[in-house]
C-alpha positions as CSV (number, residue, x, y, z in Angstrom):
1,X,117.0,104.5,82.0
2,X,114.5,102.0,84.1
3,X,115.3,102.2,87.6
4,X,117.1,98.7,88.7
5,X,115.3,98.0,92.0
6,X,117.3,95.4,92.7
7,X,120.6,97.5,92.7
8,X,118.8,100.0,94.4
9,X,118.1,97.9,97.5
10,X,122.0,96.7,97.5
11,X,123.3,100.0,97.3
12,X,120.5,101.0,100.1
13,X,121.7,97.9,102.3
14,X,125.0,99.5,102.0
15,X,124.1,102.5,103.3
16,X,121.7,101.8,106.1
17,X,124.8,102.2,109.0
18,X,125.5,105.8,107.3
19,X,122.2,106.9,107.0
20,X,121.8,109.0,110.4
21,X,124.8,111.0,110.1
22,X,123.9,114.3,110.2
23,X,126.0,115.9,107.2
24,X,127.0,119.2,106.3
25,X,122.6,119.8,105.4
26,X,121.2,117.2,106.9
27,X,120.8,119.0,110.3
28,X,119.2,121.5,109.0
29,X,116.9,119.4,106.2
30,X,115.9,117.0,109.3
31,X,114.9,120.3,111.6
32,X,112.6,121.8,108.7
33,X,110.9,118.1,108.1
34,X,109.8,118.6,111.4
35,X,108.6,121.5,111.6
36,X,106.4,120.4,108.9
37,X,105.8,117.6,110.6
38,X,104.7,118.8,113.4
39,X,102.1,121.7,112.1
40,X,100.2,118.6,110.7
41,X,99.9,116.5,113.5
42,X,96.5,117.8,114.7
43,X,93.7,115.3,114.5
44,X,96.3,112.8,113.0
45,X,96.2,108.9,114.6
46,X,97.6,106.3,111.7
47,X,100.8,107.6,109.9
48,X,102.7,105.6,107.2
49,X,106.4,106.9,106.5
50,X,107.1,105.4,103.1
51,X,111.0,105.2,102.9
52,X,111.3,105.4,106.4
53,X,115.6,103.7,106.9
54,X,116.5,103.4,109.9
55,X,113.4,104.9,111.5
56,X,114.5,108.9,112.0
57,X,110.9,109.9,111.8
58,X,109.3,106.9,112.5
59,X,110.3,105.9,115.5
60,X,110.0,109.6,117.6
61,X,106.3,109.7,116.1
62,X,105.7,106.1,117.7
63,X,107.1,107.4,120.6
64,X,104.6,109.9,120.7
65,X,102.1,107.9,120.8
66,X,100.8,107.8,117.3
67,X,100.3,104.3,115.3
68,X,103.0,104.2,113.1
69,X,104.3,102.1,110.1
70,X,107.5,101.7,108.9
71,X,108.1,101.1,105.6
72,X,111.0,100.3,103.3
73,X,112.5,98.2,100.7
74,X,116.2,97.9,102.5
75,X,116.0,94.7,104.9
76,X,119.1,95.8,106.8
77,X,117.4,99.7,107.8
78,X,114.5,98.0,108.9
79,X,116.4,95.4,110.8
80,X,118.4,98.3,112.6
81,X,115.3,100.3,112.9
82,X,113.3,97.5,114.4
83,X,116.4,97.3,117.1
84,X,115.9,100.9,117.9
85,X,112.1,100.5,118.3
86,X,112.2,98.0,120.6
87,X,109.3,97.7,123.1
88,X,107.2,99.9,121.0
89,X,103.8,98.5,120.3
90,X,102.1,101.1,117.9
91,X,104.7,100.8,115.1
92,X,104.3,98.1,112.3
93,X,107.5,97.3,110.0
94,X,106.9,96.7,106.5
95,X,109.7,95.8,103.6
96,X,108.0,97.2,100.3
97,X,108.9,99.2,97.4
98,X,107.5,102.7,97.4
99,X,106.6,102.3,93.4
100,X,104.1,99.5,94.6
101,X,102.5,99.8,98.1
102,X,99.6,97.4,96.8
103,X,99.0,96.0,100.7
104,X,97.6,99.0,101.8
105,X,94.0,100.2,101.5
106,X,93.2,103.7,99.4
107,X,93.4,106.7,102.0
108,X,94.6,104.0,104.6
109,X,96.0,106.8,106.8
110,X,95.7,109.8,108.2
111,X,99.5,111.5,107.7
112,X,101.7,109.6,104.8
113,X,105.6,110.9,105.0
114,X,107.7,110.3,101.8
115,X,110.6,112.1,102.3
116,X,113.1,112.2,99.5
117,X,114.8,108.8,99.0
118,X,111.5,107.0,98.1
119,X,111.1,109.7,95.5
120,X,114.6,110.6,94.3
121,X,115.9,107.2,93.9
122,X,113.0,106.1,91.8
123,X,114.1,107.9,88.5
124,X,111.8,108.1,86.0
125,X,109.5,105.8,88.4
126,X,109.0,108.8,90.7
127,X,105.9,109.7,89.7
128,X,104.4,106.0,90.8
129,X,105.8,106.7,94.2
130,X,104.1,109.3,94.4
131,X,101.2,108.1,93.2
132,X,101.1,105.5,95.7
133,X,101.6,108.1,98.6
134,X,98.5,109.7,97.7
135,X,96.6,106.9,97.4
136,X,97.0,105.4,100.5
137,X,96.8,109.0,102.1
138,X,93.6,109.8,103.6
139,X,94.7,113.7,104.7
140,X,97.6,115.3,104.9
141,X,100.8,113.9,102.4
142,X,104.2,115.1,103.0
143,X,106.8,114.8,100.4
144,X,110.1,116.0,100.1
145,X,112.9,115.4,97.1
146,X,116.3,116.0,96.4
147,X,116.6,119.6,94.2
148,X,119.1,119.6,92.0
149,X,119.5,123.4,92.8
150,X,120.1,122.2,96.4
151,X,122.2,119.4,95.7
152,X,124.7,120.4,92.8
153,X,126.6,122.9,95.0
154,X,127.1,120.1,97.5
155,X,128.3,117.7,95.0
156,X,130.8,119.6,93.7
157,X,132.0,120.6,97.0
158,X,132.7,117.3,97.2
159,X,133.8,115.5,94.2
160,X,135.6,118.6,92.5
161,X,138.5,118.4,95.5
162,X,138.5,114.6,95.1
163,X,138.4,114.5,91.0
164,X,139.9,117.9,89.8
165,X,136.9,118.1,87.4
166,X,133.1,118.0,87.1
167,X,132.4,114.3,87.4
168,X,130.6,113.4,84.4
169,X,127.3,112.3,86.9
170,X,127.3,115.8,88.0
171,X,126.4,116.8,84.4
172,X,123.9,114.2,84.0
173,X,121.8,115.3,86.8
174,X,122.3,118.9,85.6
175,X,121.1,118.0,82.3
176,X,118.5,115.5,83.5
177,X,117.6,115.9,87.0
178,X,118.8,112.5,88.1
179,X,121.9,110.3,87.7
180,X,122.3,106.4,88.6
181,X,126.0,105.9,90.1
182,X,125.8,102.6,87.4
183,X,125.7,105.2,84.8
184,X,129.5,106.4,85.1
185,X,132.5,104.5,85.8
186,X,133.9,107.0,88.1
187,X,131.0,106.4,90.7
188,X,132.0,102.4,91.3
189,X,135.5,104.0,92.5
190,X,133.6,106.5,94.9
């Protein structure tokens, strides 16, 4: 199934208000990004975070000190992250996809952050995300994704107490290591 960029950005629109709540893992997940983030700072100016929402990464690193851009393909997460940024001159905010970052040099900066939605959400255009990351990073390239191994048992925590069954998008990403919520009826009622 081709990814639907277009729904993508809708559903990501959505979502942007959400985003920041730190979940059941996503204390945790945030707190081990960085602590990788932070043993690869050293001799690092220029970082791109590719994906970057509402600015959870992003903005601290400006903050820091470092020149930092902001990039994603949601309008409203960069709207609410340009609020929260405010006064900051060292951070840049770009909309783009993370399949085609085509406005940016080859090894354009020093530290490139793709971390998990510009990479899970791509389905089987993943690798071209990736792809791009690499391109336009010049040393150190962090990427994270969602693990299917990670995420099942969260997912059923979830849905099984809501649905009484395994939702049929829970077997799809079992059997293919993604899902698209237009793929199963049950995910427009969710």
């Amino acid at each position: 199934m081709k990814t639907d960029f277009a729904r993508e950005q809708i559903w990501w629109e959505g979502k942007t208000g959400r985003e920041e709540q730190d979940l059941a893992d996503e204390a945790v997940n945030r707190a081990l990004r960085w602590r990788e983030i932070d043993r690869c700072l050293k001799g690092v100016k220029t970082i791109a975070e590719v994906g970057a929402a509402a600015g959870a990464f992003s903005i601290p690193l400006a903050k820091r000190g470092y020149e930092v851009t902001h990039i994603d393909f949601s309008a409203a997460a960069i709207a609410l992250a340009q609020k929260k940024a405010e006064g900051l001159k060292n951070i840049k905010f770009i909309k783009a996809n993370a399949v085609d970052l085509h406005m940016f040099r080859d090894e354009e900066f020093d530290l490139v952050l793709n971390m998990d939605g510009a990479v899970s959400f791509c389905g089987l255009e993943a690798p071209r995300s990736i792809k791009e990351s690499c391109r336009i990073c010049g040393k150190t390239l962090i990427i994270t994704t969602a693990n299917k191994g990670g995420v099942v048992p969260i997912w059923v925590n979830e849905t099984l107490p809501k649905f009484k069954k395994i939702v049929p998008a829970l077997k799809t990403m079992l059997k293919d290591g993604f899902w698209h919520y237009d793929q199963h009826a049950h995910n427009k009622r969710t």
